[in-house]
N, C-alpha and C positions, 0 to 999 in steps of 0.2 A: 726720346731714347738717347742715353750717353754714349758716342760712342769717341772710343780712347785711340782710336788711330788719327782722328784731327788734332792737328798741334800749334796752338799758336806761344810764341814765346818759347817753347819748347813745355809746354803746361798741357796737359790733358784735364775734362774734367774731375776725372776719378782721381789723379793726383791733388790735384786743386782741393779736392772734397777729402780725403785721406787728409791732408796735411792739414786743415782746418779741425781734423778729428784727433790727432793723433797729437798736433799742438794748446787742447785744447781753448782754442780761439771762438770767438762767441760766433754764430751763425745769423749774420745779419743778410738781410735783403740784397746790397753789395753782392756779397759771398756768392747766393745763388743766382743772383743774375751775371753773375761772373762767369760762376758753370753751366749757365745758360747760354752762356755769349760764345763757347767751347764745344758746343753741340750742332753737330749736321742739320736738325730737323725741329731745333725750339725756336719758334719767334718770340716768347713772351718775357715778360718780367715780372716782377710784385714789389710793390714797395714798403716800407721801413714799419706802417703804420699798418696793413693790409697784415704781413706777418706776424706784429705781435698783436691782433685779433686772432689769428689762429694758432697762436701758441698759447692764448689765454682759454682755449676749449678743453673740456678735460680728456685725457691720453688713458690709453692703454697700452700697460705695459706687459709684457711675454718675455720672459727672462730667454726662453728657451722655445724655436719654433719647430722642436721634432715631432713626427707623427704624432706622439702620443698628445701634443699640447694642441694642435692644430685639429683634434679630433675629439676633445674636449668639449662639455657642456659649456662653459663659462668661456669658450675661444667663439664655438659656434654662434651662443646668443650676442654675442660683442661684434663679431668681426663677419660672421655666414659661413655658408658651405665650403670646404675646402675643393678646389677643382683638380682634375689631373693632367689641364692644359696648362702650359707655360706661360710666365707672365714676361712684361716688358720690362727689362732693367731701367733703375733711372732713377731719380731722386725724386722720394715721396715724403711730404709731409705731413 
């Protein structure tokens, strides 16, 4: 779980990960073990070769995650039931 009140350097991870987004700057392994190195509760890493294996899987894309898409056939058979429990923020890929 990210959580934005650890600060090293004066960096959070959510800023660390904003600014990788919003600079368009490529998402390498670094990167997230970077926002991994900024979080309370992550011990792990991945490395360079590890991630682009899982960026060469094919993705699903949802332009839009409102009720109506989320509750969809073509959301359901890809992704499952929608729950109305809370999930854990954090960076997922």
């Amino acid at each position: 779980m990210i959580r934005q009140t650890k600060l090293i350097n004066n960096s959070s991870p959510y800023r660390l990960a904003i600014n990788t987004i919003k600079n368009n700057l490529p998402v390498t392994a670094a990167i997230i073990n970077d926002i991994f190195a900024l979080t309370d509760e992550v011990s792990i890493s991945i490395s360079q070769d590890h991630l682009e294996e899982l960026l060469k899987i094919p993705r699903l894309e949802f332009a839009n995650l409102n009720k109506e898409t989320t509750k969809s056939k073509k959301f359901i058979e890809s992704i499952g039931t929608v729950r109305d429990e809370k999930c854990v923020a954090g960076v997922y890929i």
